[in-house]
C-alpha positions as CSV (number, residue, x, y, z in Angstrom):
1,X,-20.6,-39.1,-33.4
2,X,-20.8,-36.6,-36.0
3,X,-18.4,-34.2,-36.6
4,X,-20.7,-31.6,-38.1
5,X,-22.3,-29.9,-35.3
6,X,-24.7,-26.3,-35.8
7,X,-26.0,-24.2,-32.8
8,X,-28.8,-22.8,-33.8
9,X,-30.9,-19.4,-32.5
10,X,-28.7,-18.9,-29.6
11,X,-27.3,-15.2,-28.6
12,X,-23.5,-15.4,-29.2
13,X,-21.8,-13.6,-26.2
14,X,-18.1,-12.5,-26.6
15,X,-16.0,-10.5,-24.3
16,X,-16.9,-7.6,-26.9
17,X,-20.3,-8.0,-27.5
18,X,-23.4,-9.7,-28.0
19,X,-25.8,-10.7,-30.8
20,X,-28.1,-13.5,-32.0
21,X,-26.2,-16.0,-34.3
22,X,-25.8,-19.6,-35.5
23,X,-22.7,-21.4,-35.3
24,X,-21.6,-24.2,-36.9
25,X,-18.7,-27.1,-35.6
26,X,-16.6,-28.9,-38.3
27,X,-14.2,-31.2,-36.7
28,X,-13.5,-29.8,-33.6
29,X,-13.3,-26.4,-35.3
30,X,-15.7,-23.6,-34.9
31,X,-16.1,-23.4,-38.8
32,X,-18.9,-20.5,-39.3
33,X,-20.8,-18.1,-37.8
34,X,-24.2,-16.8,-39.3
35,X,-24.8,-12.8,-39.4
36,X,-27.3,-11.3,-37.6
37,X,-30.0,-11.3,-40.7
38,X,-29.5,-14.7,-41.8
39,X,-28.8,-18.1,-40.3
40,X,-26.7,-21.3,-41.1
41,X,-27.8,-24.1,-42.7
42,X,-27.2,-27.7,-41.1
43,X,-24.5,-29.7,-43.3
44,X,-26.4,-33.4,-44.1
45,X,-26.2,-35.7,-41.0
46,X,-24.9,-32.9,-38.4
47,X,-26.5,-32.7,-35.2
48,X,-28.4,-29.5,-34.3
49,X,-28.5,-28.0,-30.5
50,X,-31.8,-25.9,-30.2
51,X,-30.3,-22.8,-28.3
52,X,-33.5,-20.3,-28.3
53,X,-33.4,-18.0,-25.4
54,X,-29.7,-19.7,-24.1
55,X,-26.1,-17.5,-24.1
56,X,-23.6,-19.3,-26.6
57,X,-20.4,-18.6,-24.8
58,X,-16.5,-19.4,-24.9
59,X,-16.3,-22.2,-22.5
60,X,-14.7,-21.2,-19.4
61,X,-10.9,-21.2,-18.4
62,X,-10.2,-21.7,-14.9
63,X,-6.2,-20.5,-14.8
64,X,-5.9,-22.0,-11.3
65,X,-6.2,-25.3,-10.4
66,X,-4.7,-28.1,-8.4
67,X,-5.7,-31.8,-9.0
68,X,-3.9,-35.2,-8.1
69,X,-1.8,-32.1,-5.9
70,X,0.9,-34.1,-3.0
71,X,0.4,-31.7,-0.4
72,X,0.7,-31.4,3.8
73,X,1.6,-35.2,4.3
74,X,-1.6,-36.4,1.5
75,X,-2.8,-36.3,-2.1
76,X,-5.5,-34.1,-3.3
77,X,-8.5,-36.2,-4.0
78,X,-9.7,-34.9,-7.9
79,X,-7.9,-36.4,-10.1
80,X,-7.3,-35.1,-13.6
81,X,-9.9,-36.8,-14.9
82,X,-12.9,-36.1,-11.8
83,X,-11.7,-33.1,-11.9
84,X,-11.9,-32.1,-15.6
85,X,-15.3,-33.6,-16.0
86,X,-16.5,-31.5,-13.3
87,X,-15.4,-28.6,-14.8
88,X,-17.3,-29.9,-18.1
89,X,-20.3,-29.8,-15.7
90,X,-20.3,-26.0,-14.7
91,X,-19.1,-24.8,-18.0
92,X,-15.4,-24.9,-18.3
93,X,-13.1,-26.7,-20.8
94,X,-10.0,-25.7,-19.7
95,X,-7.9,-26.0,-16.8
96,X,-4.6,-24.7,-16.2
97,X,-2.8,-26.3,-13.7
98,X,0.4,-26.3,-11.7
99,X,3.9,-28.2,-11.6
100,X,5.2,-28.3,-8.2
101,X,8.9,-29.8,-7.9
102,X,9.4,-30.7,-4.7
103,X,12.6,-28.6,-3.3
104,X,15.9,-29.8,-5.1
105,X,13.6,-31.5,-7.4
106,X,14.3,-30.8,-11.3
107,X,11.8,-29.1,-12.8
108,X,12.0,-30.9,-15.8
109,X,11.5,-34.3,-13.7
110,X,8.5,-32.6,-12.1
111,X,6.8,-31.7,-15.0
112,X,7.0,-35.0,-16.6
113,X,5.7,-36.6,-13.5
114,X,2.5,-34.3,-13.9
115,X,2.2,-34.6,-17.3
116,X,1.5,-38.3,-16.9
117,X,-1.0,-38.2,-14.4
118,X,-2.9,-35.5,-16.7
119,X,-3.2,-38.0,-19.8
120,X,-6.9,-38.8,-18.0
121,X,-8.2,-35.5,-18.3
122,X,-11.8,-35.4,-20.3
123,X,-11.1,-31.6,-21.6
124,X,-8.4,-29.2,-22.6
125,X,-5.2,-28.4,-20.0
126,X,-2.1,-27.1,-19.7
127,X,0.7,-26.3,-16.7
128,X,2.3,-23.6,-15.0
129,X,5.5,-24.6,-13.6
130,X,6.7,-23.6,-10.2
131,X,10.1,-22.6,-9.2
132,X,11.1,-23.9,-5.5
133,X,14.6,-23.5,-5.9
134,X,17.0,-22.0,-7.5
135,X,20.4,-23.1,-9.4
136,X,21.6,-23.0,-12.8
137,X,19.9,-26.0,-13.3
138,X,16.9,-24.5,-13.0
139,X,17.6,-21.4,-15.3
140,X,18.0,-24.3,-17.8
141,X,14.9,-26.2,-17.3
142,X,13.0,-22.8,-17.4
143,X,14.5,-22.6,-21.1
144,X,13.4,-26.2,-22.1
145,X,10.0,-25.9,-20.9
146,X,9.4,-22.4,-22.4
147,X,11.2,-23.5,-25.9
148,X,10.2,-27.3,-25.8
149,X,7.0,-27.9,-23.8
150,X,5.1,-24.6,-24.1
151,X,5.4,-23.5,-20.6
152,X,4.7,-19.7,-20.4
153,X,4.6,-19.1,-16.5
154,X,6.1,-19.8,-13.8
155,X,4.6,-19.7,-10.2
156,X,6.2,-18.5,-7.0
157,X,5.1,-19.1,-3.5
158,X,6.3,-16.4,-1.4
159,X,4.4,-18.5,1.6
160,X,5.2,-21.9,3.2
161,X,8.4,-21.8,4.6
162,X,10.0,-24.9,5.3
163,X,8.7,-26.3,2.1
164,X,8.1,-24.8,-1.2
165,X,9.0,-20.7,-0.3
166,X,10.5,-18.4,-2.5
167,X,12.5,-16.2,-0.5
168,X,13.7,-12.5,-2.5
169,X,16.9,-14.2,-4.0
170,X,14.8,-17.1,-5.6
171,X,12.5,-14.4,-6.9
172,X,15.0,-11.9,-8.5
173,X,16.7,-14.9,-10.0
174,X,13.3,-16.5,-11.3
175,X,12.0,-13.3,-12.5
176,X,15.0,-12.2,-14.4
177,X,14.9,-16.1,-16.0
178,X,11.2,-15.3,-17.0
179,X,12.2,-12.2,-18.7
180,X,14.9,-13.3,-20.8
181,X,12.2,-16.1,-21.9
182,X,9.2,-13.4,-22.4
183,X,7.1,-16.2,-19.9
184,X,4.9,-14.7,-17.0
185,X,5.9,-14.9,-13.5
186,X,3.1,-15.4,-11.3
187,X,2.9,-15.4,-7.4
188,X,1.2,-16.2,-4.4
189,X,1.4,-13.5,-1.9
190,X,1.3,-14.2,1.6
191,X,4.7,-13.3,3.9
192,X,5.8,-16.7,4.4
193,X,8.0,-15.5,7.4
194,X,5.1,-13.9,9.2
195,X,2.8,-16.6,8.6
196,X,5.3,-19.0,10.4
197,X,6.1,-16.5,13.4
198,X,1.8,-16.0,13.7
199,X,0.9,-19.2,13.5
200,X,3.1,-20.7,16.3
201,X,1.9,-17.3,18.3
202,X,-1.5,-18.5,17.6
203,X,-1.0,-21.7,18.7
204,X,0.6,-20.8,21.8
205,X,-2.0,-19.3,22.9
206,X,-4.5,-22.3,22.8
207,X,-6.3,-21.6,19.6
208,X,-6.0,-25.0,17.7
209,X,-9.3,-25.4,16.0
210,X,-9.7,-24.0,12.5
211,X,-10.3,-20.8,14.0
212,X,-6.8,-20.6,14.3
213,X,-6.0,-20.0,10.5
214,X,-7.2,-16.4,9.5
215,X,-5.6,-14.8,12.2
216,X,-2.3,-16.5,11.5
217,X,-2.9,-14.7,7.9
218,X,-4.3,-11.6,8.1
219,X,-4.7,-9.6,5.2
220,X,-1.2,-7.5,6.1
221,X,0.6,-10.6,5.1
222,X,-0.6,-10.6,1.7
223,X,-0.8,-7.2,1.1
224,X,2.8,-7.0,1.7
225,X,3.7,-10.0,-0.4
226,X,1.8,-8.4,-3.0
227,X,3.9,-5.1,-2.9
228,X,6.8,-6.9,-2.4
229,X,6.4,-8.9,-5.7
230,X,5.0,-5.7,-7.7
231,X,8.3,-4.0,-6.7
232,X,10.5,-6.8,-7.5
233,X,8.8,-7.0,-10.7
234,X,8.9,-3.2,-11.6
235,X,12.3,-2.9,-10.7
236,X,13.2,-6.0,-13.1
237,X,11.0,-4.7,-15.9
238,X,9.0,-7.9,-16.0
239,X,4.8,-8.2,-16.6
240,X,3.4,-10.1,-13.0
241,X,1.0,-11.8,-12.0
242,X,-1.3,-12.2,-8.4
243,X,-3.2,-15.1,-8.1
244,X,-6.2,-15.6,-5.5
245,X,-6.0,-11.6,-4.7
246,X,-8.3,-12.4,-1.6
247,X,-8.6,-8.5,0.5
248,X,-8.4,-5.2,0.0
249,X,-4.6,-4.7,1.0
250,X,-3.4,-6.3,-2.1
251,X,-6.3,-5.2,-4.4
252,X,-4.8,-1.4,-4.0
253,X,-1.3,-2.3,-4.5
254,X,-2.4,-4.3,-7.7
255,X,-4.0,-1.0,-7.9
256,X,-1.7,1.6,-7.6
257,X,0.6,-0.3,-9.8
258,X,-1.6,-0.4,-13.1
259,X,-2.8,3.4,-12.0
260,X,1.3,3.8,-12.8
261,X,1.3,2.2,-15.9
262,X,2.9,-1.1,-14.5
263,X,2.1,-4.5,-16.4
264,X,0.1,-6.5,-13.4
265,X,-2.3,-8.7,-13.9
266,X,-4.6,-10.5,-10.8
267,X,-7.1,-13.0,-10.2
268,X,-9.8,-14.0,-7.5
269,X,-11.4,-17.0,-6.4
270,X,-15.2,-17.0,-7.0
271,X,-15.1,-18.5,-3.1
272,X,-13.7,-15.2,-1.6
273,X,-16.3,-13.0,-3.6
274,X,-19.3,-14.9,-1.9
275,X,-17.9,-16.3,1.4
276,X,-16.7,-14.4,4.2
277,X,-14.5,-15.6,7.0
278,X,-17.5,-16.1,9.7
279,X,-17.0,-20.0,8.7
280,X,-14.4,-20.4,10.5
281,X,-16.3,-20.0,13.6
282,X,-18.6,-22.4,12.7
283,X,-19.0,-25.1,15.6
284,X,-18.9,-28.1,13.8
285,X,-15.1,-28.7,13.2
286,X,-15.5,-30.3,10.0
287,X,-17.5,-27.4,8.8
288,X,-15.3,-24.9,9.3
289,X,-12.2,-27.1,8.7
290,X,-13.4,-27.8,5.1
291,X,-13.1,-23.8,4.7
292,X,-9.5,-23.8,5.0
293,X,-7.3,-22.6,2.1
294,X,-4.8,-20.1,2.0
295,X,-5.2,-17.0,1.5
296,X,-8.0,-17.6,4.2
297,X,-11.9,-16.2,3.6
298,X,-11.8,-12.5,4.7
299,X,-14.2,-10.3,6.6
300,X,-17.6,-10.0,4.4
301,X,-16.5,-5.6,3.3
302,X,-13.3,-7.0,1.8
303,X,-16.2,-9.0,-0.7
304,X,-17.5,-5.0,-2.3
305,X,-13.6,-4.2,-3.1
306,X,-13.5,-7.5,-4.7
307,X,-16.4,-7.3,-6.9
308,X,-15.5,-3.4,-7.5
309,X,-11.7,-4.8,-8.5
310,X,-13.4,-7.4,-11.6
311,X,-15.9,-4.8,-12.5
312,X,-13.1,-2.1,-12.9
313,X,-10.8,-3.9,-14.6
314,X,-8.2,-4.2,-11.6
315,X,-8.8,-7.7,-11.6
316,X,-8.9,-9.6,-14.7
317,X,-9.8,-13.2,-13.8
318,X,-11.6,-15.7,-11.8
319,X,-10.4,-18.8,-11.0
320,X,-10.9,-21.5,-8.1
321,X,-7.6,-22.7,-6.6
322,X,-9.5,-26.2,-6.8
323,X,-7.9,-28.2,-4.3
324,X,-10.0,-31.2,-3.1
325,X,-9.1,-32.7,0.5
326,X,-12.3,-35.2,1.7
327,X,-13.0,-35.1,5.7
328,X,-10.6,-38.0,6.8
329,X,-7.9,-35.7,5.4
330,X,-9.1,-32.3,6.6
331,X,-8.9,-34.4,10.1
332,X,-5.1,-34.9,10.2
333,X,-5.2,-31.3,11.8
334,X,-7.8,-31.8,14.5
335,X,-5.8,-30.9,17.2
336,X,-3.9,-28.1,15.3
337,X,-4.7,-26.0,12.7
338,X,-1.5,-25.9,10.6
339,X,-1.9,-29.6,9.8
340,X,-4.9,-28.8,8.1
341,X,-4.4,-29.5,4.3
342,X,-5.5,-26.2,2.4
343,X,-7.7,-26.4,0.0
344,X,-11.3,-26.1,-1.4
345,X,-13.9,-27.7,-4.1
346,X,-14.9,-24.8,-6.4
347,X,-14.0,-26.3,-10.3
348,X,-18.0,-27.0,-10.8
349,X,-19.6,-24.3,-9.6
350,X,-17.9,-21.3,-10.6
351,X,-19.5,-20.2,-13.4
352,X,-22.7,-21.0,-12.0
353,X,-21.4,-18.4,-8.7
354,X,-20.3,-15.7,-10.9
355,X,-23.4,-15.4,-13.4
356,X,-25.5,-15.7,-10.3
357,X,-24.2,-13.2,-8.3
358,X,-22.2,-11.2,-10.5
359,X,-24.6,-10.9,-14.0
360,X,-27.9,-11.2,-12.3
361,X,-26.8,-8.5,-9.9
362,X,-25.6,-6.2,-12.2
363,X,-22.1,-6.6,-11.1
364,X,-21.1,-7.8,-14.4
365,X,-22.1,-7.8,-18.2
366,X,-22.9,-10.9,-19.9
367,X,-19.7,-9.7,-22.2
368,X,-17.6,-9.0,-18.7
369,X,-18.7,-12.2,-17.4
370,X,-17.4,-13.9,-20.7
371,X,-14.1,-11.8,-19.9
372,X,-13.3,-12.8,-16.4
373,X,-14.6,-16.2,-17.0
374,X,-12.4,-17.3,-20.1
375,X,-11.0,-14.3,-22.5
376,X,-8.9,-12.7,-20.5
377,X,-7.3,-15.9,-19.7
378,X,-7.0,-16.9,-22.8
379,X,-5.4,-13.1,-23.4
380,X,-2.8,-13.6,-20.2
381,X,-1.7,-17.1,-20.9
382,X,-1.6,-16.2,-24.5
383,X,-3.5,-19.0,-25.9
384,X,-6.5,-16.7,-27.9
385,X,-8.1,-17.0,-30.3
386,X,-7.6,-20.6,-30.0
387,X,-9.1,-20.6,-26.7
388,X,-11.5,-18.0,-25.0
389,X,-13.6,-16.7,-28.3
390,X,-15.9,-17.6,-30.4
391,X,-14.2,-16.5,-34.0
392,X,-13.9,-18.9,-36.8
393,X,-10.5,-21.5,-36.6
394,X,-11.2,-21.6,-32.7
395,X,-11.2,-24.6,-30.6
396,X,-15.3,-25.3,-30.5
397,X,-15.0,-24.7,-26.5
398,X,-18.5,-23.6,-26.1
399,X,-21.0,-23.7,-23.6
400,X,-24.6,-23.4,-24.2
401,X,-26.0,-21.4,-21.4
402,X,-29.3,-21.4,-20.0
403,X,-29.7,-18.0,-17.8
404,X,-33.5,-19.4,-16.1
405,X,-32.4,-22.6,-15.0
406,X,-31.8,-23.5,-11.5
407,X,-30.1,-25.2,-9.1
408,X,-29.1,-25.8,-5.6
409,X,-25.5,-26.6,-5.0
410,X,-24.5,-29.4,-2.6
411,X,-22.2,-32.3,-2.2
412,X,-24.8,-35.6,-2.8
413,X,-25.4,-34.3,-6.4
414,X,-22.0,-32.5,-7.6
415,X,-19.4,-33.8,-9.6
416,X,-16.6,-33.3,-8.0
417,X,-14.5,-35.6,-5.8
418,X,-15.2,-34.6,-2.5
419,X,-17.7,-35.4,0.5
420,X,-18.2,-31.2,1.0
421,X,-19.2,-28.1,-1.1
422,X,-18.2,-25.0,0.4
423,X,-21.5,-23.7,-1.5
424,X,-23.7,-26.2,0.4
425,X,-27.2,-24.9,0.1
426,X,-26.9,-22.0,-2.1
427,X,-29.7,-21.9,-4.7
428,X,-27.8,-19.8,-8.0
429,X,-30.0,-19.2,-11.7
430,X,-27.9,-20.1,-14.5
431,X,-26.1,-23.3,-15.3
432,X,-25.1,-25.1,-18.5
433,X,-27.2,-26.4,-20.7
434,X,-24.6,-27.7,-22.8
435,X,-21.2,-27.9,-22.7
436,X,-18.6,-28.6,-26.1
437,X,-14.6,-29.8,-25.6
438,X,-13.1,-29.0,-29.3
439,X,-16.9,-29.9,-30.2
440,X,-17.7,-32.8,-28.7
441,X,-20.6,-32.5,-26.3
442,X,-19.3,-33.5,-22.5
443,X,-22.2,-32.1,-21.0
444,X,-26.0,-32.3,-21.7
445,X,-29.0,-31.1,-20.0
446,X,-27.3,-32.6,-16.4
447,X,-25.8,-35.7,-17.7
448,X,-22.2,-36.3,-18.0
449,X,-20.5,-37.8,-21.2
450,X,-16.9,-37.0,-20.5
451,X,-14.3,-39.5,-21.4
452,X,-10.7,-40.6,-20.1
453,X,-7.8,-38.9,-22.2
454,X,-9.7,-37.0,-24.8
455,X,-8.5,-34.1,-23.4
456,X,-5.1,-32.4,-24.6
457,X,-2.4,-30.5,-23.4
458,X,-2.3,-26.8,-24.6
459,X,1.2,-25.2,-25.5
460,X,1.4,-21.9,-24.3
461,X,4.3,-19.8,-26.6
462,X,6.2,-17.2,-24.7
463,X,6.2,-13.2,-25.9
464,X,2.4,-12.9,-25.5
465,X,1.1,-9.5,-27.0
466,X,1.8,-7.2,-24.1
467,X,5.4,-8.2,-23.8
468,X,6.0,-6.3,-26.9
469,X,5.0,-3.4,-24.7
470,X,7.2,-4.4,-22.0
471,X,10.0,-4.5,-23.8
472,X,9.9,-0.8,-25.5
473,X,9.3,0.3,-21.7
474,X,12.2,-1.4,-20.3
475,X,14.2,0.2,-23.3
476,X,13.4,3.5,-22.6
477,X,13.9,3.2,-18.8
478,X,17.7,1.7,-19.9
479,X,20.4,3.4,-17.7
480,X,22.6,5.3,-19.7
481,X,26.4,6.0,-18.3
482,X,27.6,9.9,-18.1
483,X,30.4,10.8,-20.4
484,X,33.0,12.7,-18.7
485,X,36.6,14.0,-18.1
486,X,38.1,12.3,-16.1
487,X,40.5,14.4,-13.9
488,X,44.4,13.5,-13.9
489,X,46.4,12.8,-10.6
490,X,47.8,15.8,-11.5
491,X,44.7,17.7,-11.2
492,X,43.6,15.9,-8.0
């Protein structure tokens, strides 16, 4: 393969702006980029991608994933390598996804474990730890990762009690950890307690198909989780983050918070801008079974405040919470909802989603799709420029993209490792044409050319830009003690 590569008469789209350019690859590297007046010339023996009337993007970072995931009694079904190839097929060449330790488990052990079963992956990844648990062994490990392994958030799951919940004295602990490391704390938000108290009430009262789910977690539950964490996170003088932000109760407390100058970022799933929760209603069991994740699909007006949220700026990025369960495994909660394993496909076909519904309908900018698709990330997580532009020394993560073609989504002809698509059917315009990992080609014109282990971990350093900010408002919020007189006995 050669390790010259120039893109040639494309329109370069950054989260900033957008002109017509050439770019040229050295070594994995993007190594030039023409002006707008005059182009590049090919290097002898490099290959040349035609890119007339295509977008040349940053490839996409999905911040949320789960692959190879233990979970509910089974084992996701991507793997890191199915999995990363698909995401090579939508247009995404990163993946960030998540250590879970098991409760008492060390996070150090956990990590390892997860780092080996990554070592497939056919593009770029990196982790977010969760905390579970909390000892001083834990405020050590959270050291080593962020100092030795290039760990930069950790994730907290204020849901699933019995299991892997956070309750408020894991989080104050965990957050103040994350502080003294300059890492981002992020969180899922759903009341774990009144999830557990609704879904036995639910169940009680002889709804145990996956009907059964969204009621058990309405949108209250996460809008107070969200608050909850906000607070905790103000008070502590710490940057948060909210992923899947699914409804309209925690979209206005992520809201109010940044209206007050707080440092909150959030996320949401392509799924919950586009599908609403009349699928769990569905007849066929499988149907709407496949549909289950957590937080749940939401009634179709929480979908405006949603797309209002990423055009506004209230919500930064979109990931997928990728989490693959095939039908036989869906069916371990036939005759009870909260045996369902929650999780959804969505790795391939988000980028595809988003320009579809969110460019061509004027929700979004070429530029803001670019944002919420892979800068922003890049931002957050504090891996850019490396990742998420298109500026010279960057990874050559790049995705040719052709904004005419089309496709219609559906489970015989995806990538992904699973028997469903909760997109089944829906015809979207735009879809990669090509797609580059550190500038090799992984994906062209609908074929595949991914390969085991040539992707690599991505450290993450701690004290991203915006901590800097952090920190001088935490010192000028700093208690200060009275000086006084004190009286004498005497006196009193």
């Amino acid at each position: 393969m050669s390790k010259h590569l120039l893109i040639r008469g494309g329109t370069l789209v950054t989260a900033d702006d957008e002109r017509r350019a050439d770019l040229l690859v050295i070594d994995g590297k993007i190594a030039a980029v023409s002006t707008a007046d005059e182009g590049l010339d090919a290097p002898a023996g490099a290959r040349v991608i035609d890119a007339g009337g295509a977008y040349v993007m940053p490839g996409g970072i999905d911040p949320h994933t789960h692959m190879e995931l233990p979970f509910m009694g089974t084992v996701a079904s991507e793997d890191f390598f199915t999995g990363t190839s698909a995401a090579a097929a939508g247009g995404t060449t990163m993946a960030i996804d998540f250590v879970i330790p098991s409760p008492k488990e060390p996070l150090l052990d956990a990590y390892t474990k997860w780092r080996g079963w990554a070592e497939k992956a056919a593009c770029d990844y990196s982790f977010h730890v969760a905390v579970t648990w909390w000892d001083e062994s834990v405020h050590a490990d959270m050291g080593t990762l962020a100092a030795e392994h290039g760990v930069n958030s950790f994730k907290h799951f204020m849901a699933y009690k019995g299991a892997i919940m956070c309750d408020d004295e894991v989080l104050v602990n965990s957050f103040t950890r994350a502080g003294e490391l300059g890492a981002l704390c992020t969180v899922h938000a759903e009341n774990g307690e009144l999830v557990w108290a609704l879904q036995q009430r639910v169940f009680e009262a002889g709804i145990t198909g996956p009907e059964g789910h969204p009621r058990s977690r309405p949108p209250e539950v996460e809008g107070e989780a969200a608050n909850r964490a906000i607070r905790i996170a103000e008070v502590l003088g710490v940057p948060v983050y909210l992923v899947h932000t699914s409804c309209i109760d925690a979209l206005e407390a992520v809201t109010r918070a940044r209206l007050e100058g707080q440092r909150v970022f959030a996320e949401v799933l392509a799924q919950h801008l586009v599908i609403d929760d009349s699928v769990y209603r569905d007849r066929d069991w499988d149907r709407a079974a496949h549909h289950v994740m957590s937080p749940p699909f939401r009634p179709k007006h929480h979908q405006d405040a949603l797309w209002a949220g990423l055009a506004s700026g209230m919500l930064q990025t979109t990931a997928t919470d990728h989490c693959c369960f095939c039908t036989p495994q869906k069916r371990m909660g036939l005759d009870d909802f909260r045996k369902i394993p929650n999780g959804t496909n969505g790795i391939e076909d988000r980028m595809a989603v988003l320009w579809h519904h969110g460019v061509r309908s004027g929700k979004l900018t070429p530029s803001e799709f670019v944002a919420v698709t892979s800068t922003n990330a890049a931002k957050i997580f504090n891996v850019y420029p490396r990742k998420g532009s298109l500026a010279v020394g960057a990874d050559a993560d790049i995705v040719v993209w052709d904004p005419k073609r089309e496709r219609t989504i559906s489970a015989a002809t995806h990538n992904q490792n699973i028997d469903f698509s909760i997109y089944e059917g829906m015809e979207v315009i735009g879809a990669p044409a090509y797609t580059l990992s550190r500038g090799r080609v992984v994906y062209e014109d609908g074929q595949l050319k991914t390969e085991k282990g040539t992707g690599r971990y991505v450290d993450r350093p701690c004290h991203a830009p915006y901590w800097a900010a952090q920190r001088l408002r935490n010192e000028g919020a700093k208690a200060t003690a009275v000086e006084r007189t004190l009286p004498t006995p005497e006196e009193g």
